[in-house]
Every structure is written in C-alpha cells, then in structure tokens.
N, C-alpha and C positions, 0 to 999 in steps of 0.2 A: 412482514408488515401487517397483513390481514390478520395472523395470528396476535400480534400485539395488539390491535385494533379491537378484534373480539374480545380477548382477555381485560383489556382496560375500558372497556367499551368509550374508547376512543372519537368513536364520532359521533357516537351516540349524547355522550355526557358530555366528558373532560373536554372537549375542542371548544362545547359552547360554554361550558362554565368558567373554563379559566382563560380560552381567551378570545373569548367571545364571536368563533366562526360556528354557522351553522349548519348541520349534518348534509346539506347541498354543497356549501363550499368544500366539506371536507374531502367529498366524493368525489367533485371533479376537479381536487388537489389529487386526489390519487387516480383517476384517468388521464389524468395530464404524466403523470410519473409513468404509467403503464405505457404510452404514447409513446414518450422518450424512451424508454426501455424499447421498447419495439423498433424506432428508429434506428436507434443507436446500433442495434445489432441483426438488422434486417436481414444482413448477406448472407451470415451465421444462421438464422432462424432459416432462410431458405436454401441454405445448402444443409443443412442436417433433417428436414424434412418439418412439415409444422400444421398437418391436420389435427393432432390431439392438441396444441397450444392452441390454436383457435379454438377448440373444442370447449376448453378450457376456460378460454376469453370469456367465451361467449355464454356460457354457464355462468360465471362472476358475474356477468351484465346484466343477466336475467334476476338473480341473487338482488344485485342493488335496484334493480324495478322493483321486484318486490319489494324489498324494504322502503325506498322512497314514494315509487309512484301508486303502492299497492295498500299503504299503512294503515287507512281508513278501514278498508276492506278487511286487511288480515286481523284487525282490533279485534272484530266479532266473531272469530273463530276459535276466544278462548283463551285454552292452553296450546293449541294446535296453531296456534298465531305464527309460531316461530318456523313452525314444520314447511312452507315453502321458502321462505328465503335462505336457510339453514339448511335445509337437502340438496337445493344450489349450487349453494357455497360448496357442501360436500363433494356432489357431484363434479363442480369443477378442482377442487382438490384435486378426487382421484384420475383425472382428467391431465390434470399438470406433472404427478407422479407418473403416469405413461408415460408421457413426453421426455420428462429430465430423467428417469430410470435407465431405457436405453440408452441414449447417449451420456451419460455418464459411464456407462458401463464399456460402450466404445471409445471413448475417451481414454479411461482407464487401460484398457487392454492395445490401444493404441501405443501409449505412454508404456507400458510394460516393454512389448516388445521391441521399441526402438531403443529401448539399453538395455547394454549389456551387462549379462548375467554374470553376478559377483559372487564368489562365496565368504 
C-alpha cells in the first residue's frame, strides 16, 4: 500500500484530484487500516514477538509528521526537503523486513518439517 501510494503519489495528488479527500484524510484512512491490522492480529503479533514492528510503526509515524506536520519547514530545505520523511519511510522499511524476515523464515521451516518428505 505505502509502495503504491509513493509510486502514484497517491495522497499526495490523485486522492485530492479525483476524489476529492485531502492528504489528512487520506492518512488517517491509512492509520485507521494500520489500527485494524493490528487488532485484527494482536495475539499473532504478540506471540511471534513485535519490538522491530513497533519499531517499524513508529518510524512510519514519524515519516507522516514529517510530511504533514513538518511541510512548511521541510519546503525550505530545498532538494534535501524530501530527505527526512523519505529516510523514515526507509528506516521503517528496513525495520518491518526484520520483523517479517524471521518469522517467515520460521514459518517456512515450520511448515517444511511437519510434512513428510516425498521423493
């Protein structure tokens, strides 16, 4: 979603031009998703372990301060404008690839061993 968001700049443009929400609504249409996402899977998120997804979180939340509540400010830095909300973003990237790396990989190796081996 973030990826499609960046790539179409999403709530940037197209939300307000085509249908008419504004780059606030759009954002806490996607904290409201992130929310339920979290609910939805609380038990899971806290029996597989979830210091790097907070991590995570909370690097995206810094990311959209920057861009909303920081905009003015970050105008006057240029070409370098983009460099804190975008290092954020990144930062919580590589933040959420910790998190779902391991446990995919236990997952997987889970999943392996409980069937049996075919040739």
């Amino acid at each position: 979603m973030l990826l499609l968001d960046d790539l179409f700049l999403f709530h940037e443009v197209l939300a307000e031009r085509y249908l008419g929400l504004g780059k606030k609504v759009v954002i806490a249409a996607y904290a409201l998703i992130a929310a339920t996402w979290l609910a939805l899977f609380r038990h899971t998120i806290v029996q597989l372990g979830s210091a790097l997804l907070f991590v995570a979180l909370a690097f995206f939340a810094l990311s959209v301060t920057a861009d909303v509540a920081l905009e003015e400010l970050l105008r006057n830095l240029g070409s370098w404008r983009l460099f804190p909300e975008d290092g954020l973003k990144f930062l919580g990237t590589a933040s959420w690839c910790g998190y779902y790396v391991p446990i995919s990989f236990r997952s997987l190796v889970s999943t392996a061993s409980a069937r049996p081996h075919q040739l």
